[in-house]
C-alpha positions as CSV (number, residue, x, y, z in Angstrom):
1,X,202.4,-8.5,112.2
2,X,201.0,-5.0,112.4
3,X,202.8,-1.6,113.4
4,X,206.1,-3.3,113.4
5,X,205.8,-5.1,116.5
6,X,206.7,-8.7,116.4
7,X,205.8,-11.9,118.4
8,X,207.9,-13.7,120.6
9,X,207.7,-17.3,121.2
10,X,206.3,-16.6,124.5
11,X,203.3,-14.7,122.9
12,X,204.0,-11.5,124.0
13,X,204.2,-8.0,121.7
14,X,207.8,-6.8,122.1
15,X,208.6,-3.6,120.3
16,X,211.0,-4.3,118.4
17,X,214.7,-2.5,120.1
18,X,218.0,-2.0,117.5
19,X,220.0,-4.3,120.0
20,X,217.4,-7.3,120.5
21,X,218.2,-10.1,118.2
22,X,215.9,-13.6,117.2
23,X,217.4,-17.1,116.2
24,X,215.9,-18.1,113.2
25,X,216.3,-21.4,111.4
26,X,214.6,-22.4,107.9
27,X,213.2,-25.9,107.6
28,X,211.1,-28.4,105.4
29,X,208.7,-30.1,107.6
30,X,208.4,-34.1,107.3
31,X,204.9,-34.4,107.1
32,X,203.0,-37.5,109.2
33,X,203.0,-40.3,109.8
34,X,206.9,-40.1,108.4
35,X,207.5,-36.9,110.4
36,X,206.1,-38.1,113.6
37,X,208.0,-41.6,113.3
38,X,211.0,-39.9,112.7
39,X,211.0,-37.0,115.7
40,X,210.1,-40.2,118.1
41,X,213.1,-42.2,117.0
42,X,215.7,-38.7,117.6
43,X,213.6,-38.7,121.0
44,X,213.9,-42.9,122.2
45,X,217.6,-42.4,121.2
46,X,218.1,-39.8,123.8
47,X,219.1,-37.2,121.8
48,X,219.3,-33.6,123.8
49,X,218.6,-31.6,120.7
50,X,215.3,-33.8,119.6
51,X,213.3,-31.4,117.5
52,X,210.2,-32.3,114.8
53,X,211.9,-33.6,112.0
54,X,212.9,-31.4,109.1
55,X,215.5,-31.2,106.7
56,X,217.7,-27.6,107.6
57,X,217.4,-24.9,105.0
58,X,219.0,-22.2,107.2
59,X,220.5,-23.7,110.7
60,X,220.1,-21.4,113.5
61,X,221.3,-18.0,112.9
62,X,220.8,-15.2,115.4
63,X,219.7,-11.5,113.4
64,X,218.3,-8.4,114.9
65,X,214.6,-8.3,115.6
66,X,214.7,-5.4,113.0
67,X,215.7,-7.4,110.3
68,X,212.7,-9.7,110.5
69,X,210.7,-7.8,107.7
70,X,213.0,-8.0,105.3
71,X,214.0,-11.6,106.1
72,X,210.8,-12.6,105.4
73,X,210.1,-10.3,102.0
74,X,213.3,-11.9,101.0
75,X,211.9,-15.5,101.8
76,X,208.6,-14.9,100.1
77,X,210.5,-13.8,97.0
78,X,213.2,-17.5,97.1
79,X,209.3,-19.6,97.4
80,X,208.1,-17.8,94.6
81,X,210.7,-18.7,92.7
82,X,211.0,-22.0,93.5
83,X,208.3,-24.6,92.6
84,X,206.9,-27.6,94.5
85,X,208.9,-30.9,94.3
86,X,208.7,-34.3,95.4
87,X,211.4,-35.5,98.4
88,X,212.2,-38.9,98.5
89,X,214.0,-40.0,101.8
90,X,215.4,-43.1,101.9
91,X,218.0,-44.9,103.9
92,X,220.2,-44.1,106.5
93,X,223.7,-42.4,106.8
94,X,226.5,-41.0,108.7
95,X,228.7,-38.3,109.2
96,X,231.1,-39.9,111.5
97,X,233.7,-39.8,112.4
98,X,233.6,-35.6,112.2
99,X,230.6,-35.0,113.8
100,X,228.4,-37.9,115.5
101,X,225.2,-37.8,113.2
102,X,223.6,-40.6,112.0
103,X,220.3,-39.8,109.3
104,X,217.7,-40.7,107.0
105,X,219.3,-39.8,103.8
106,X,217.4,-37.7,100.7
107,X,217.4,-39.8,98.1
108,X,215.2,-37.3,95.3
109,X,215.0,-33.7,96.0
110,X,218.6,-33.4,96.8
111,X,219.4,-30.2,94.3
112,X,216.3,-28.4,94.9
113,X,217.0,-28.4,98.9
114,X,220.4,-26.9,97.9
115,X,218.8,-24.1,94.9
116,X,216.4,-23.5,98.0
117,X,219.1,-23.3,100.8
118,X,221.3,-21.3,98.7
119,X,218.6,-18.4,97.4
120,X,217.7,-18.3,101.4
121,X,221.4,-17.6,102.3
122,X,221.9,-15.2,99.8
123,X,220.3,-12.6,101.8
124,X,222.7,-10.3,103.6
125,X,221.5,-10.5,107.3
126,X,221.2,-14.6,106.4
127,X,224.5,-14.9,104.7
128,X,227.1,-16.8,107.5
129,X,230.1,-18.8,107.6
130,X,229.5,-22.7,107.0
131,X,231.3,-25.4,109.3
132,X,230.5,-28.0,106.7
133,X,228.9,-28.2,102.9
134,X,225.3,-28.2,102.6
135,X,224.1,-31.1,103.0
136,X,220.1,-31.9,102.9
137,X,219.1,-34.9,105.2
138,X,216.9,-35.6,108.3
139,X,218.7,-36.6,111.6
140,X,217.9,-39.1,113.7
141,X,220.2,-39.7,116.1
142,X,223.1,-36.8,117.3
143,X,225.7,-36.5,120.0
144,X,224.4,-40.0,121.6
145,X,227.0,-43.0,122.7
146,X,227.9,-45.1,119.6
147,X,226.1,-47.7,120.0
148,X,222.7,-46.0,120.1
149,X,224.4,-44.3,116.6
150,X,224.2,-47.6,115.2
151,X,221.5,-48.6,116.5
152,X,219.5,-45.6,114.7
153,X,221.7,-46.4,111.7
154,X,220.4,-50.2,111.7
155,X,216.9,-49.5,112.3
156,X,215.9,-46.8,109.5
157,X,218.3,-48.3,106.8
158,X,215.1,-49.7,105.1
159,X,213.0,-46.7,105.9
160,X,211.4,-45.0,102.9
161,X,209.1,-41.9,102.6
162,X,208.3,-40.2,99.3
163,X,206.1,-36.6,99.4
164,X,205.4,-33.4,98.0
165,X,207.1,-30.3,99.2
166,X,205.1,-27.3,98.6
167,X,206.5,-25.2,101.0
168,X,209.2,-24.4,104.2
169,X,209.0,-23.0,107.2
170,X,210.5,-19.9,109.3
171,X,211.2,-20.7,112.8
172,X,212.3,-18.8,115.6
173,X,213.3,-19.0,119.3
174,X,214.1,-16.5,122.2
175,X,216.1,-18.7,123.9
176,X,213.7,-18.9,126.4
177,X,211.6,-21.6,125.1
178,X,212.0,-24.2,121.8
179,X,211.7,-23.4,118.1
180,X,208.1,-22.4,116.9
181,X,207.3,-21.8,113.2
182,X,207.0,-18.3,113.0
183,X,205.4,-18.5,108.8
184,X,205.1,-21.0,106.0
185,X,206.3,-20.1,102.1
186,X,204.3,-21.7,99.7
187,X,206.8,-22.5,96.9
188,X,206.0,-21.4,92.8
189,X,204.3,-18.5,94.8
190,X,201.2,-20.5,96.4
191,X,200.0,-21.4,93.0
């Protein structure tokens, strides 16, 4: 990004106006053939929300367009300071009854997803209320009839995947169109 001007998700310069505002969301992308697996499961269960499958660092959070720059100085400086780590996923879970999410569960990595999540929110234009407690995990299945809930809940209770994180992604959205990684943060600062 030169000159301050930014790119939406449509492709387009936009300069950059003191009332436009972005949704941003931070993620850890499920690499293939587990990541792939896993978004075509959220999709066969009819889920309306089906995105690539990630585990949330930041859920979607609206800022002003402005407040891009130092979003992402402030993201570059949480990845340095955070090395690589391995994430184990493994199993399934729930959060029913409060909200109707079934998900692969993180077995390994669980506290460095929440050092990471919590360094990314600590950011004043990234700091919001929480409906729930942070909790790492990849969803599968989410505001579907029950019995495609258990149905997702049955059929990934053996599934495994175990990989290297060695970074996370900013994505954005104009409303117009879905989420598109915006930049990726190499954790321990690339090395």
């Amino acid at each position: 990004m030169a000159g301050g001007r930014v790119r939406d998700v449509a492709g387009s310069d936009a300069a950059p106006n003191s009332e436009d505002t972005i949704q941003i969301g931070i993620a850890v992308d499920i690499p293939e053939p587990w990541g792939g697996l896993l978004t075509r499961r959220r999709v066969e269960a009819g889920d309306p929300q089906a995105v690539p499958a990630h585990v949330t660092l930041l859920g979607p959070t609206e800022i002003p367009v402005r407040a891009l720059p130092p979003v992402e100085e402030h993201l570059a400086r949480v990845a340095a300071a955070h090395l690589p780590f391995t994430l184990h996923l493994r199993g399934t879970g729930t959060f029913r009854p409060v909200t109707q999410v079934v998900f692969v569960t993180v077995a390994a990595g669980i506290s460095e997803c929440e050092l990471l999540a919590s360094a990314i929110n600590s950011a004043p234009e990234l700091r919001r209320e929480m409906r729930f407690p942070y909790h790492p995990h990849v969803t599968v299945a989410q505001d579907v009839p029950p019995e495609v809930l258990d149905k997702a809940y049955e059929d990934l209770a053996d599934f495994s995947a175990l990989f290297e994180v060695e970074a996370f992604t900013l994505f954005s959205h104009s409303g117009a169109t879905r989420w598109q990684p915006r930049r990726d943060f190499r954790l321990g600062g690339g090395r």
